[in-house]
C-alpha positions as CSV (number, residue, x, y, z in Angstrom):
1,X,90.7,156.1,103.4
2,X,93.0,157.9,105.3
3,X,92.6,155.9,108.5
4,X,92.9,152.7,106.4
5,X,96.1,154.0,104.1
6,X,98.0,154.8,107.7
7,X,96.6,151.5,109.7
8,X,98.4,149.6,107.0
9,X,101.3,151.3,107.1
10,X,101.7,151.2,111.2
11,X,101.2,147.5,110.5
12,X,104.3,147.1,107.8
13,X,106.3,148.9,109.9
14,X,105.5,146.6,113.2
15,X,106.1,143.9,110.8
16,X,109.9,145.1,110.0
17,X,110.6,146.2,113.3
18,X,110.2,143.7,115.0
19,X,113.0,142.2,116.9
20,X,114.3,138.4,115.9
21,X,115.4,135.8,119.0
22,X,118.6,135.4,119.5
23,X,119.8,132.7,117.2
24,X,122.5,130.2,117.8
25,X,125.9,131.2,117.3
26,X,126.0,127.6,115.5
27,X,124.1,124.5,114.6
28,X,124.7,121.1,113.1
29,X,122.2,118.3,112.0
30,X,120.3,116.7,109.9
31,X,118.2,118.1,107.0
32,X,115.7,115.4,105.8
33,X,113.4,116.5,102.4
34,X,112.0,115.5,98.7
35,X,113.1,117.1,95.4
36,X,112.7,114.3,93.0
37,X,113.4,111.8,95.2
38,X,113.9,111.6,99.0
39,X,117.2,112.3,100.4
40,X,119.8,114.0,103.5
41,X,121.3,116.8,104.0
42,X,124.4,117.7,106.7
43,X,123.2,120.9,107.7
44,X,125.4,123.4,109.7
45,X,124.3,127.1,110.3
46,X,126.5,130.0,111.8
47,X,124.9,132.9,113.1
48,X,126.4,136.1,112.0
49,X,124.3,138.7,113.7
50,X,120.7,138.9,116.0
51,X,118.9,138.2,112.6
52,X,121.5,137.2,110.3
53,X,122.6,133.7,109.4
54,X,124.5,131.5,106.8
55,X,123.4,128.1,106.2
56,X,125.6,125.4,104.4
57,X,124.2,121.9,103.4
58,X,126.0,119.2,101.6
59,X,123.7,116.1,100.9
60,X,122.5,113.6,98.1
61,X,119.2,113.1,96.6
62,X,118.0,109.8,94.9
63,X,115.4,108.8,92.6
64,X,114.6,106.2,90.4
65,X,116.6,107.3,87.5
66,X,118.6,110.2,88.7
67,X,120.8,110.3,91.7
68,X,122.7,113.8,92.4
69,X,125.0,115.0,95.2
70,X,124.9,118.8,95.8
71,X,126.0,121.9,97.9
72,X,124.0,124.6,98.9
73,X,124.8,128.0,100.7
74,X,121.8,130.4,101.8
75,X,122.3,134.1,103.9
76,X,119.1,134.0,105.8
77,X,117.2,136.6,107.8
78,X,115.7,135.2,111.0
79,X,112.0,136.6,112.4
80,X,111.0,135.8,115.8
81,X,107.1,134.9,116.0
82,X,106.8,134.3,119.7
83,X,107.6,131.5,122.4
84,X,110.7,129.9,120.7
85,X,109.1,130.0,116.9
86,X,111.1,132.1,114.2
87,X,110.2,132.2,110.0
88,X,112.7,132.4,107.8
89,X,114.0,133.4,104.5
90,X,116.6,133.7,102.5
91,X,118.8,133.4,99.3
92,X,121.8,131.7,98.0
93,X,122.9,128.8,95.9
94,X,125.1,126.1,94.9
95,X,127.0,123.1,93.1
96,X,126.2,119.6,92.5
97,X,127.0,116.4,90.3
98,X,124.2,113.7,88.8
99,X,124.1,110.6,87.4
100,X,121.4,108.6,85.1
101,X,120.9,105.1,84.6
102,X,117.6,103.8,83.3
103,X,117.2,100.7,80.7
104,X,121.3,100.4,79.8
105,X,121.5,104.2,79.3
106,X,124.0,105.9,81.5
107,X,125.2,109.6,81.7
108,X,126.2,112.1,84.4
109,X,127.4,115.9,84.9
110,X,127.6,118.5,87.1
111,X,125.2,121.9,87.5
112,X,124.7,125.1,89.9
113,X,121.7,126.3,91.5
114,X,120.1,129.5,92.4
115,X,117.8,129.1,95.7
116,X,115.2,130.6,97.7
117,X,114.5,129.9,101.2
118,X,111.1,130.3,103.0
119,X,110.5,128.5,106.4
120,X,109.2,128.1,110.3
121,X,111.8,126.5,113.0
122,X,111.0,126.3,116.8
123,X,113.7,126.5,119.4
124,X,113.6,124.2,122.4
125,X,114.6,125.1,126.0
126,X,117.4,122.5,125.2
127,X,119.9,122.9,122.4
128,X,117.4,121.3,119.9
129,X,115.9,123.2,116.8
130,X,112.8,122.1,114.6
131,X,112.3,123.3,110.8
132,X,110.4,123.0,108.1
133,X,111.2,124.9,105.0
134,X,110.7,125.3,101.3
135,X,113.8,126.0,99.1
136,X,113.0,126.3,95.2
137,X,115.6,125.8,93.2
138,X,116.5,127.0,89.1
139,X,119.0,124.7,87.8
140,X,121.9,126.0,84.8
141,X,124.1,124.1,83.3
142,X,124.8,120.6,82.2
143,X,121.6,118.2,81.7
144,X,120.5,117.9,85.2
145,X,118.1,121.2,84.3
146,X,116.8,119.0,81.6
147,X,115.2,116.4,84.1
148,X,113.6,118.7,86.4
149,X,112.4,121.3,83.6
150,X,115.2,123.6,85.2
151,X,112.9,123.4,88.8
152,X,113.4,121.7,91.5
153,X,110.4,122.7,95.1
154,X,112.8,121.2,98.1
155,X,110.6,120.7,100.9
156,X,112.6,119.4,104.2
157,X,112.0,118.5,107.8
158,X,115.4,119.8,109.8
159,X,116.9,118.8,113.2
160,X,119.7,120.4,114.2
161,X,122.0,120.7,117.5
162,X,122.6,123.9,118.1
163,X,125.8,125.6,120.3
């Protein structure tokens, strides 16, 4: 029991030390996902440390009744895996209008968001980076939290430039 009881804890500790890549002092693209309804994201990262980063997306979603514009901000901690993949996660959250229009009945508002972030990016040889990432979302304020039951799982695919 012993044996087991340290082997697990050499392990957590491997986990938490090990060292992230370098990440990119910046990076600017496109993040592409579904929360309701398909829509974009400009996405711009800053690297603040080895392992540190803040991301900053401003993009739309649509849907067939409700279209909404939102901002998000996330502090992430970067993990390298090995051979130019990283994970990901993080917290943060954000701002954002709707609007509804179904069968002559209109109405809009605004909201903020809290946000998870959970996800894998590789890094090219060139300045190009791959993501995929899961961002769950709890809505407050306004109705919007009314159409999504106050939830919203954002899965995106991201391209970015990074410099």
């Amino acid at each position: 029991m012993r044996k087991l009881f340290l082997t697990a804890f050499m392990l957590v500790g491997l986990v938490f030390s090990a060292q992230a890549q370098d990440i990119s002092k910046n990076a600017l693209g496109l993040r592409l996902g579904d929360n309701d309804g398909f829509g974009g994201e400009i996405s711009y990262q800053r690297g603040l440390s080895d392992n540190n980063r803040l991301e900053l997306d401003l993009g739309w979603r649509n849907s067939n009744d409700v279209d909404a514009i939102k901002l998000a901000g996330l502090y992430q901690w970067v993990w390298n895996i090995e051979g130019g993949f990283n994970w990901y996660a993080g917290v943060g959250g954000g701002l954002g209008t709707w609007n509804y229009n179904k069968h002559g009945y209109k109405d809009d508002g605004s909201f903020f968001f809290a946000a998870g972030d959970i996800g894998i990016e590789y890094l090219f040889d060139i300045p190009l980076q791959l993501s995929l990432d899961f961002r769950p979302e709890i809505y407050f304020g306004g109705d919007y939290a009314d159409f999504n039951d106050n939830f919203g799982p954002d899965i995106a695919l991201g391209i970015r430039y990074r410099f």
